[in-house]
C-alpha positions in Angstrom: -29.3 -19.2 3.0 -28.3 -15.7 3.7 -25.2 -14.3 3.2 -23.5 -12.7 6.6 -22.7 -9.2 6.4 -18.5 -10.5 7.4 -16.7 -13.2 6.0 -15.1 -13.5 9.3 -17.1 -16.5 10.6 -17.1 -18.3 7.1 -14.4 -21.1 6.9 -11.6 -20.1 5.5 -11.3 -22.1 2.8 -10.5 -21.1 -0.9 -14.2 -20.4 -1.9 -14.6 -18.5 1.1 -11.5 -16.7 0.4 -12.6 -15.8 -3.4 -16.1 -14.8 -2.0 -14.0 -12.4 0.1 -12.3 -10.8 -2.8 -14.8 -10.2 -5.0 -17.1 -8.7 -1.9 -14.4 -6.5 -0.9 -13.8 -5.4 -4.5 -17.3 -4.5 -5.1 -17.6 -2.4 -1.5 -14.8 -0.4 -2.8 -15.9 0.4 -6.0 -19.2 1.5 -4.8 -17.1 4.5 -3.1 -14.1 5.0 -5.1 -15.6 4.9 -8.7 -13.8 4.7 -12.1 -10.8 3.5 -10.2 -10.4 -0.4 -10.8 -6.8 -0.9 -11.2 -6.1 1.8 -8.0 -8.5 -0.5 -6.0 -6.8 -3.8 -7.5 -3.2 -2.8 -6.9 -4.2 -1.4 -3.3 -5.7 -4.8 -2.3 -2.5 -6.1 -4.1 0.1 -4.4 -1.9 -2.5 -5.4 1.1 -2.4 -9.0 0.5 1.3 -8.8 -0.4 2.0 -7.7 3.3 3.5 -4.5 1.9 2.4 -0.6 2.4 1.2 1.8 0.0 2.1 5.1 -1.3 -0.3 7.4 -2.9 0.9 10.3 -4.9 -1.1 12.9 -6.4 -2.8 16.4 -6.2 -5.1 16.8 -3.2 -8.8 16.2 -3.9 -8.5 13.1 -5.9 -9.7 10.4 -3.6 -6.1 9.4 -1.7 -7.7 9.7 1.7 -11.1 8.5 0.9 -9.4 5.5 -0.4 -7.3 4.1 3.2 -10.6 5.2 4.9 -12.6 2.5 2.6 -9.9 -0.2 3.0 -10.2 0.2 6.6 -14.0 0.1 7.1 -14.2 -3.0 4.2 -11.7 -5.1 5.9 -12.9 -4.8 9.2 -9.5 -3.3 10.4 -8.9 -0.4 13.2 -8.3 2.6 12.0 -5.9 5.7 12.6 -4.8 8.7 10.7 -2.1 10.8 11.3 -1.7 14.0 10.0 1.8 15.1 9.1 3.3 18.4 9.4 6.1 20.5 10.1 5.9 20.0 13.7 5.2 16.8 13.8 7.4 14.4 16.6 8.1 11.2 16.4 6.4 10.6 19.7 3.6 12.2 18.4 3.1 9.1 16.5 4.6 5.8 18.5 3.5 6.9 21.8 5.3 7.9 25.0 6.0 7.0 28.7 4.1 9.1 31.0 5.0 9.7 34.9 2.0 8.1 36.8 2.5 9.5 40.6 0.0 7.6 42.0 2.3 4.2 40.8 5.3 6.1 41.1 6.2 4.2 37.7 6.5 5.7 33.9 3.6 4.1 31.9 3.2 3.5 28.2 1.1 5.8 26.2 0.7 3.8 22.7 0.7 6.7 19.9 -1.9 6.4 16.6 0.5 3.7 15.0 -0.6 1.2 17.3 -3.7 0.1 14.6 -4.2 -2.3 12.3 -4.3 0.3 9.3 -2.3 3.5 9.3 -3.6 6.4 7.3 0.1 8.6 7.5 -1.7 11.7 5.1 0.7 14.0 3.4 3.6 12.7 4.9 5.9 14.3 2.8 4.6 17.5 4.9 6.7 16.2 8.3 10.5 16.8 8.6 12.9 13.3 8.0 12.8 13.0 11.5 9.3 12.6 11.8 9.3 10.7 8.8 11.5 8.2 10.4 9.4 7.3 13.0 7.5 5.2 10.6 10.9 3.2 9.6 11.3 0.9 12.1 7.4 -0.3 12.2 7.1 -0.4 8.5 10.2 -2.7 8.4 10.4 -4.8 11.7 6.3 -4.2 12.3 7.2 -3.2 16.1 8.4 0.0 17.6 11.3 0.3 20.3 10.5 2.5 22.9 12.5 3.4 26.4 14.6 -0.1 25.8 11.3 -2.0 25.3 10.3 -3.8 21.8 6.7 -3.2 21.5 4.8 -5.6 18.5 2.0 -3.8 16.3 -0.9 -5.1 15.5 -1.3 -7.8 13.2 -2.0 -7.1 10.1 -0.4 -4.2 10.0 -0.8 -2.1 6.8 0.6 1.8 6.4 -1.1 3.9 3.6 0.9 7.0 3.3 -0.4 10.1 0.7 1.6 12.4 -0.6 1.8 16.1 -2.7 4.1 16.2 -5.5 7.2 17.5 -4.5 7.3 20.6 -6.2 4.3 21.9 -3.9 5.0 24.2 -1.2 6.2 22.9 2.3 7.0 19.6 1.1 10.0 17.4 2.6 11.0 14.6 -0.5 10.8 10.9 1.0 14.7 10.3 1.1 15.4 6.9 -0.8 15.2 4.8 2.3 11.8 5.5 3.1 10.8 4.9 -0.2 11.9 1.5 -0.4 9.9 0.7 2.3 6.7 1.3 0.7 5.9 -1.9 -1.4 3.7 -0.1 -4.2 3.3 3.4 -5.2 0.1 4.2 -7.4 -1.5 8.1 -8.6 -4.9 8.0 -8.2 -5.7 10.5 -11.2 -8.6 12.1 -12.2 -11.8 10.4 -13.0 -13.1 9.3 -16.2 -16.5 11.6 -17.2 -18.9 9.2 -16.8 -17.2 8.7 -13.0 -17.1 12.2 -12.1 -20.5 13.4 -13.0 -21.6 10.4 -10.5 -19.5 11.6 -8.4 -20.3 15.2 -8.6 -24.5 14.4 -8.8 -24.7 11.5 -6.0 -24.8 11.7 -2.3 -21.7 12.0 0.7 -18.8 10.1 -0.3 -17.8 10.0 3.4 -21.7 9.0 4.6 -21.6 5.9 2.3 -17.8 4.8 4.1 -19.8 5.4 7.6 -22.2 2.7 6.4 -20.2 0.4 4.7 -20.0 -3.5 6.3 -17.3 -5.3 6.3 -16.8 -8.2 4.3 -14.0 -9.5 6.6 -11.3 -9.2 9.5 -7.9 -9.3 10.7 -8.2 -13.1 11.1 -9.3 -13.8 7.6 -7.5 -11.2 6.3 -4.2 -13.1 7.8 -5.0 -16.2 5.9 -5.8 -14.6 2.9 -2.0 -13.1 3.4 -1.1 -16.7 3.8 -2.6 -18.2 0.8 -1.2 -15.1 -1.4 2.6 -16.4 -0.2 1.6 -20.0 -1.7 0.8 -18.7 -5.4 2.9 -20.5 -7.6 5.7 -18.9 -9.8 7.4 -21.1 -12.2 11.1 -20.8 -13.0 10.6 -19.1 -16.4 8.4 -16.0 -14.8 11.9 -16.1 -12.3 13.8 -15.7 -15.4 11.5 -13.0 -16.8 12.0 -11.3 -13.1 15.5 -11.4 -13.2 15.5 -10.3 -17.3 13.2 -6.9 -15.9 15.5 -6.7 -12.9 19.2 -7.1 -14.7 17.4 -4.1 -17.9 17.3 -2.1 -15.1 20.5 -2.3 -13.8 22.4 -2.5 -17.5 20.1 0.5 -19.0 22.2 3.7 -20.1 18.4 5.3 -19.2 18.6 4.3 -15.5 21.3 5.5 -13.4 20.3 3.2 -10.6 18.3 -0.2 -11.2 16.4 -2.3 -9.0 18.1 -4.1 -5.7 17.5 -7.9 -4.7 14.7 -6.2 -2.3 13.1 -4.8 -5.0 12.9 -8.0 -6.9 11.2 -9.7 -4.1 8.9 -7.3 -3.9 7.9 -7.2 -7.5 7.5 -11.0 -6.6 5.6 -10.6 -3.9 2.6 -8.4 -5.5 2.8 -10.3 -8.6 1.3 -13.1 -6.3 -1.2 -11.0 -5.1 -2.5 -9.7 -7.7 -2.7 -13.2 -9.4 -4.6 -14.4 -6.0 -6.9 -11.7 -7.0 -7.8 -12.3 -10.5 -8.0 -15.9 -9.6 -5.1 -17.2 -11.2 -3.9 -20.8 -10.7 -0.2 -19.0 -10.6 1.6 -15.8 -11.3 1.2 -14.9 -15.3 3.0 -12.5 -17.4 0.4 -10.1 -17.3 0.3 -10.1 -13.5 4.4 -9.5 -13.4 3.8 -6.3 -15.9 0.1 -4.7 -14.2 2.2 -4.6 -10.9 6.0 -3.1 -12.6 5.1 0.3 -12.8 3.9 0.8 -9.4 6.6 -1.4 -7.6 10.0 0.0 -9.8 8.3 3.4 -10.8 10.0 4.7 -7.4 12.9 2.6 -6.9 14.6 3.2 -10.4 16.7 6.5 -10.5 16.5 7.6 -14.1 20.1 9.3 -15.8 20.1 12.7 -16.2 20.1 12.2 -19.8 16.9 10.2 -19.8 14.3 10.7 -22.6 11.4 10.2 -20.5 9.0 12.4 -18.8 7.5 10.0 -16.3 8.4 6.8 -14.2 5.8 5.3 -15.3 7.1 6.1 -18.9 10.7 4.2 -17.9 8.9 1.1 -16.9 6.9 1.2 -19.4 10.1 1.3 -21.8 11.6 -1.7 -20.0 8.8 -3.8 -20.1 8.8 -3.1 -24.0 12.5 -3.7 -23.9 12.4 -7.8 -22.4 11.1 -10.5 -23.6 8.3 -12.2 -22.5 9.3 -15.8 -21.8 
């Protein structure tokens, strides 16, 4: 029997839902190449519920990469491009006079779609930035008095320049938190970039991409994520990671209850991935960096260069239970 090109009519059982992983993995590394654990954690924070941010120079593959998640997972698709004169209505919409009606009506702005590309959004001033709290958080927007629901899933990828490039706004500390993972692409291996560099249009191959699934699947796959099971000693090794960061001279501010749940939360995922029975060690420690790495507020004294240097240091510093 031949396979559908979706998943979406498939039952959605837990073969169906593995079949759907390991589809949607392969689709993405067909167009993002050399990249596995970018594409993993990205599909982790996914399945998590949670939104991604992407930091790193510009050509490395930030955009490329929500455009690919979009057009694999069957999910509607918006970008918004973030500048200096960006408003917020710009991106939740606005009420417009209808004189025919004599009534304002409802203009929905890009971030009514299921997957949000918010590109360089360090490049918009905090009050544009801002406009993305409320739907990240509460997934709705509140507009003239009225609570309006976003579609569901909902799923915000956000890119970023390093902040010491020109015409950059840093995320302030709230709008950090609100992004569940934060991952560098980085440059490709050789053997990646001279495919890269010798094969055809990146953007051609999204354009015919297939999806391997839907919103509706993708929902259920969110569900069965939430069920992965975490025994009380991977708890305690939570809370052991969690309280280092607090107690650390090298940290000047740890990790909040939020953040614990969240490191939680894609730990699941990324065991539901790999096809875990439940959440191991090694799923608790792939996902640290890129859930604490911008959370924990190093001390001005600190000895390391990178966040992904301090988490490194604090997985090395707790015991694996």
């Amino acid at each position: 029997m031949q396979r559908s090109s979706t998943l979406e009519t498939l039952p959605v059982g837990v073969d169906a839902q593995r079949d759907t992983i390991v589809l949607a993995r392969k689709a993405l590394g067909r167009i993002i190449l050399g990249k596995e654990e970018q594409l993993t954690l990205a599909l982790s924070c996914l399945l998590a519920r949670g939104h991604l941010l992407i930091e790193d120079l510009p050509g490395l593959g930030k955009t490329m990469l929500a455009q690919s998640l979009a057009k694999t997972l069957g999910l509607s698709f918006r970008r918004i491009q973030f500048t200096s004169d960006l408003l917020p209505a710009d991106i939740i919409g606005v009420s417009v006079f209808r004189q025919d009606s004599g009534e304002f009506e409802f203009q929905p702005g890009p971030v009514f779609s299921q997957l949000i590309l918010a590109d360089e959004v360090n490049r918009a001033t905090p009050k544009a930035q801002s406009a993305l709290l409320e739907s990240m958080e509460e997934y709705q927007v509140s507009v003239d008095g009225d609570t309006r629901p976003l579609p569901t899933p909902f799923f915000v990828v956000a890119t970023q320049n390093p902040g010491d490039q020109i015409g950059t706004f840093p995320l302030p500390e709230s709008q950090l938190d609100r992004f569940l993972m934060r991952v560098a692409m980085g440059y490709p291996d050789e053997a990646s970039e001279r495919e890269l560099i010798a094969g055809g249009d990146r953007r051609q191959m999204i354009d015919d991409i297939e999806a391997v699934t839907g919103p509706e699947t993708l929902v259920e796959l969110q569900k069965s994520v939430r069920k992965q099971h975490v025994s009380d000693p991977l708890i305690d090794y939570v809370q052991a990671l969690v309280r280092y960061t607090r107690e650390s001279a090298d940290i000047e501010v740890g990790l909040s209850p939020r953040g614990a749940q969240a490191l939680v939360a894609a730990s699941r995922a990324r065991s539901f991935i790999e096809n875990h029975t439940g959440v191991y060690p090694d799923d608790i420690q792939a996902v640290f960096t890129s859930v604490a790495g911008h959370r924990l507020k190093p001390a001005g004294s600190t000895r390391f260069r990178s966040p992904s240097e301090l988490c490194q240091h604090v997985l090395d510093s707790v015991a694996i239970p």
